[in-house]
N, C-alpha and C positions, 0 to 999 in steps of 0.2 A: 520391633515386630516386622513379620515379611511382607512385601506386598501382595496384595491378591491381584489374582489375575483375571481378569473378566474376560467371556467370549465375546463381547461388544462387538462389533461390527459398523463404523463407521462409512455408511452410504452415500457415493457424491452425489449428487445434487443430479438430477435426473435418472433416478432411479427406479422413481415413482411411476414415469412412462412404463420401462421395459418390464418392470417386475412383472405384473399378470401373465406378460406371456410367457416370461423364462419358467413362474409357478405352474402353469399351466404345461410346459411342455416337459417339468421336472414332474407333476403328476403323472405323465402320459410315460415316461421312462419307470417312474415306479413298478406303472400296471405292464410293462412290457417285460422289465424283470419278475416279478411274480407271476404274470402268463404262465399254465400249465404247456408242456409243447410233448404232449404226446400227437403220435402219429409222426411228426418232420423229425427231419435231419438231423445230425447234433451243432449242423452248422445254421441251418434254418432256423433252429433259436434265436441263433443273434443278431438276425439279421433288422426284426425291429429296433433291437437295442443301436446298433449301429448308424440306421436312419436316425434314430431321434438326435442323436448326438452327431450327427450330419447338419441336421437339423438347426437345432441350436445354434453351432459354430458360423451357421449361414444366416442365420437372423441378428447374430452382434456387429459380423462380416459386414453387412450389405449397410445396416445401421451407420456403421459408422467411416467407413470407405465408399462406398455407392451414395446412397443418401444425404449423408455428412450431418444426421441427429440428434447425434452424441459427443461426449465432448470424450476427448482423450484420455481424460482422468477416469470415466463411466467405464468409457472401452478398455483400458489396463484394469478397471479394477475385476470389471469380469473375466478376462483372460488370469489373474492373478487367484479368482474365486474359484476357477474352475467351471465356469457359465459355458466357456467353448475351447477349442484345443488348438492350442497356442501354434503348434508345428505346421497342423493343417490349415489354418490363412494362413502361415507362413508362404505353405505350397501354392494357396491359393493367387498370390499376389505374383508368380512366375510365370511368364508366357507357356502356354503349351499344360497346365495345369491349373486353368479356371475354373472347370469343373468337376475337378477330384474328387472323389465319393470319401474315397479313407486310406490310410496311408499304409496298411497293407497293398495295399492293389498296387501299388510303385516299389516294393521293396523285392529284387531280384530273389532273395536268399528264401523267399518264402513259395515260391512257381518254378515249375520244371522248365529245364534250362536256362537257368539264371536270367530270365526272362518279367516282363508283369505282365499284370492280367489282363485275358481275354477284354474285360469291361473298357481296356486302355486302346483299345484297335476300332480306329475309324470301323462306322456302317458298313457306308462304300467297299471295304475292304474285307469284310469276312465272309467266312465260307455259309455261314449260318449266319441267319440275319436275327432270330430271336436264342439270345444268349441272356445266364444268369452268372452271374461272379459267385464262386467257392465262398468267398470271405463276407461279404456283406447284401449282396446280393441283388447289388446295380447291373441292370442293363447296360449301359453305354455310358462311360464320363471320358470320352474321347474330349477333345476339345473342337474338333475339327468336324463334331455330330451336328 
């Protein structure tokens, strides 16, 4: 006979902590996906969507590099779950990109003149001092704000 395959899910050991709040902020992603967005932008939809998942990536983030609450098995497993985006602490752990909103806003191919975004330019520095990002729709994640 074949073996069956279970979707079991084996939880490390402090999982109990974080769950509520990741359940909590995967409900609050549900209701941002199903949000009806008449009236906005077609880019202003996603802009909930992208905070939350901002969100999340910054609450595993801080958990277990900042704080040190978690054990590293906790931490890969939700990077591995899909809890927060692997690439983005990647960015986050690089000088000059501590406070990266989403990893569009750094990728030249996607802004005129192979450039990033507005949201990437010190305060100090622009011509307009209240700015929205195209893509997700940070104000400011200079590092230097």
């Amino acid at each position: 006979m074949p073996k069956v395959k279970t979707n079991r899910v084996k939880y490390p050991e402090g999982w109990e902590l974080i769950e509520p709040t990741l359940r909590d902020l995967q409900g609050k992603m549900r209701e941002a996906e199903n949000d009806p967005h008449d009236g906005k932008r077609k880019c202003e939809a996603l802009w909930p969507i992208f905070k939350l998942a901002h969100q999340k990536s910054r609450y595993i983030f801080d958990l277990y590099h900042r704080r040190k609450e978690i054990s590293k098995e906790l931490y890969e497993f939700c990077l591995d779950q899909g809890y927060a985006d692997r690439n983005l602490i990647a960015k986050w752990k690089k000088p000059g990109y501590e406070r990266l909103c989403c990893l569009r806003c750094i990728q030249p191919r996607d802004h005129n003149f192979a450039t990033t975004c507005v949201c990437r330019v010190p305060k100090h520095l622009r011509e307009e001092k209240v700015i929205e990002c195209v893509h997700c729709g940070c104000r400011g994640c200079a590092s230097g704000d």
